[in-house]
VEXDREN-2710 file (C-alpha; in Angstrom, 1 decimal):
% VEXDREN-2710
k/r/px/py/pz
1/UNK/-177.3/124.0/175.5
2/UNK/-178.4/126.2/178.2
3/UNK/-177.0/125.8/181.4
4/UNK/-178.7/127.5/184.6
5/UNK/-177.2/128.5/188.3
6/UNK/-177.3/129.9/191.4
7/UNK/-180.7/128.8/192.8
8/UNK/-180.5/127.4/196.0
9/UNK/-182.1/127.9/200.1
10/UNK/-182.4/131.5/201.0
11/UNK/-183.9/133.3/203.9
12/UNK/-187.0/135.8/203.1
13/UNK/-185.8/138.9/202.4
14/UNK/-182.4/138.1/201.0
15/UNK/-181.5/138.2/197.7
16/UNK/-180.3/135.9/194.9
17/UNK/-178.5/135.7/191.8
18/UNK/-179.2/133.0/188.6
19/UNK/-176.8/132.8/186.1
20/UNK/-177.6/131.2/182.7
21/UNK/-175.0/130.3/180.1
22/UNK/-175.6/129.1/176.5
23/UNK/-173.0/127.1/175.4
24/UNK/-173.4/125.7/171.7
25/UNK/-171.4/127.0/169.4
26/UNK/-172.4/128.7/166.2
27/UNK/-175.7/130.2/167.2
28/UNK/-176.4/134.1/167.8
29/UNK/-178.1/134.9/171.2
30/UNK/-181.5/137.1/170.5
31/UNK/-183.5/137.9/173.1
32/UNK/-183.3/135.6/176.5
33/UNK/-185.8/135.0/179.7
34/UNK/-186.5/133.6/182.6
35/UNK/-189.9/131.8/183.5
36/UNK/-190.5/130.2/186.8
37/UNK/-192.5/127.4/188.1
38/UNK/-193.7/126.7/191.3
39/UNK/-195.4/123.7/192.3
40/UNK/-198.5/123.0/191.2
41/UNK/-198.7/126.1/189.4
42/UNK/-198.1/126.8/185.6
43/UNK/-194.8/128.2/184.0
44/UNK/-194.9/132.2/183.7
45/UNK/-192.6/134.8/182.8
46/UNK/-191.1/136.8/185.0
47/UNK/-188.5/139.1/183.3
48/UNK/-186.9/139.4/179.6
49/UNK/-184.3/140.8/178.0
50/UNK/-183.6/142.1/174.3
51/UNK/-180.7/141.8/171.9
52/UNK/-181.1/145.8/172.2
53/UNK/-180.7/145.6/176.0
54/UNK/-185.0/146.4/176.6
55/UNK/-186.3/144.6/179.7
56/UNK/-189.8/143.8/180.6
57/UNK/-191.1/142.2/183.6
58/UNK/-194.1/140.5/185.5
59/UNK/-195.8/142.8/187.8
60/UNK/-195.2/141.1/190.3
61/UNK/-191.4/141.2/189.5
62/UNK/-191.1/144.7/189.0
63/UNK/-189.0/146.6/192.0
64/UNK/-187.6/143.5/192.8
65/UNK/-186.5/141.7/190.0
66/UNK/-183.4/143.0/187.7
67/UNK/-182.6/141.1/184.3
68/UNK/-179.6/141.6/182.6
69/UNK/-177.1/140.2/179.9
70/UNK/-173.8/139.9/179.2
71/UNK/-173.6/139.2/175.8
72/UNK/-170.3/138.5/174.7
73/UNK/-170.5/135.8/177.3
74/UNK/-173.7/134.7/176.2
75/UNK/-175.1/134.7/179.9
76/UNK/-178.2/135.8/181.3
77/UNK/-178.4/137.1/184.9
78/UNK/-181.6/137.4/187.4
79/UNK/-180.9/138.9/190.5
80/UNK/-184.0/138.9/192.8
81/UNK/-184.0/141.1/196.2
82/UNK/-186.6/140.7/199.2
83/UNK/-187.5/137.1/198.7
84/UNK/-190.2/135.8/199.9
85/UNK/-191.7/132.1/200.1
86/UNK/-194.0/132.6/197.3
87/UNK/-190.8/133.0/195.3
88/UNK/-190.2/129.6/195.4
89/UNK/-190.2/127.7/191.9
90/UNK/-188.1/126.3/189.4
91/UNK/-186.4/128.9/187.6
92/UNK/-185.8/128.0/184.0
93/UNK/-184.1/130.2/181.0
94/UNK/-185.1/130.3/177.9
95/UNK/-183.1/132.2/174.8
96/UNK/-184.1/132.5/171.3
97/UNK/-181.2/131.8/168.9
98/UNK/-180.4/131.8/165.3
99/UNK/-177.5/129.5/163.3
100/UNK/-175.3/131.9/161.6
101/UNK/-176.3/132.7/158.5
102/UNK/-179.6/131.1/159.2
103/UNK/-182.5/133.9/159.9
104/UNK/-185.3/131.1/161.4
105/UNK/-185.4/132.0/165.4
106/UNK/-185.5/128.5/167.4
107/UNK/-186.1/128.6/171.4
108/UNK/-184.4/126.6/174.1
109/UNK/-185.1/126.1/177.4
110/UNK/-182.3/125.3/180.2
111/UNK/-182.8/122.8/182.8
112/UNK/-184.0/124.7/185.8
113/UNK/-182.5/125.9/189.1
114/UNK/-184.7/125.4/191.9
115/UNK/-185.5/128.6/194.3
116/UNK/-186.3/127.8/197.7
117/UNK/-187.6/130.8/200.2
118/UNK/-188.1/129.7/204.0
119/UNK/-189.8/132.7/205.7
END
C-alpha cells in the first residue's frame, strides 16, 4: 500500500514537498516515481528514482524538481521549487516491488495528492 502526502494550496513560486510511504510488509522497494495528472490532461512522469540512487526527470522538471529516497523507510520524496499554476495535478507514486524471495517486479500506484498553484 502506497500512501501519498504533502500536496496541498501553494502560492506560485513557493515550494513543496510530497512524501510517499509503502507500507506492506514483505516486499523489497526497486525503483519508485512520481507521475502527475492535471485535469484533462494524461498521466506523465515527472521524476524517478533507482534502487542505485540514479534519478531522471521530465524536462520540464529538470532545475526544479528533486527526487529522492529514503530507503530504509521505504519513502519517496518530491520536493518541487518555483511553482507555478501549470503545476497543478494530481500527484500520484508509483514503486515497483518484489515479494522476498520472489524475483517477478509488480507495480503499484498510491492514491494521489492533489497540487494546487494559485498564481
Amino acid at each position: 500500500q502506497l500512501q501519498a502526502s504533502g500536496g496541498g494550496l501553494v502560492q506560485a513560486g513557493e515550494s513543496l514537498r510530497l512524501s510517499c510511504v509503502a507500507s506492506a510488509s514483505g516486499f523489497i522497494i526497486d525503483d519508485m516515481r512520481w507521475y502527475r495528472q492535471a485535469s484533462g490532461k494524461e498521466r506523465e512522469l515527472v521524476a524517478e528514482v533507482t534502487t542505485g540512487g540514479s534519478t531522471r526527470y521530465a524536462d520540464s522538471a529538470v532545475g526544479r524538481v528533486f527526487i529522492s529516497r529514503d530507503s530504509m523507510k521505504k519513502t519517496v520524496y518530491l520536493q518541487i521549487g518555483s511553482l507555478k499554476p501549470e503545476d497543478t495535478a494530481v500527484y500520484y507514486c508509483n514503486v515497483d516491488a518484489r515479494r522476498y524471495g520472489r524475483s517477478n517486479i509488480l507495480n503499484y500506484w498510491g492514491q494521489g495528492t492533489l497540487v494546487t498553484v494559485s498564481s
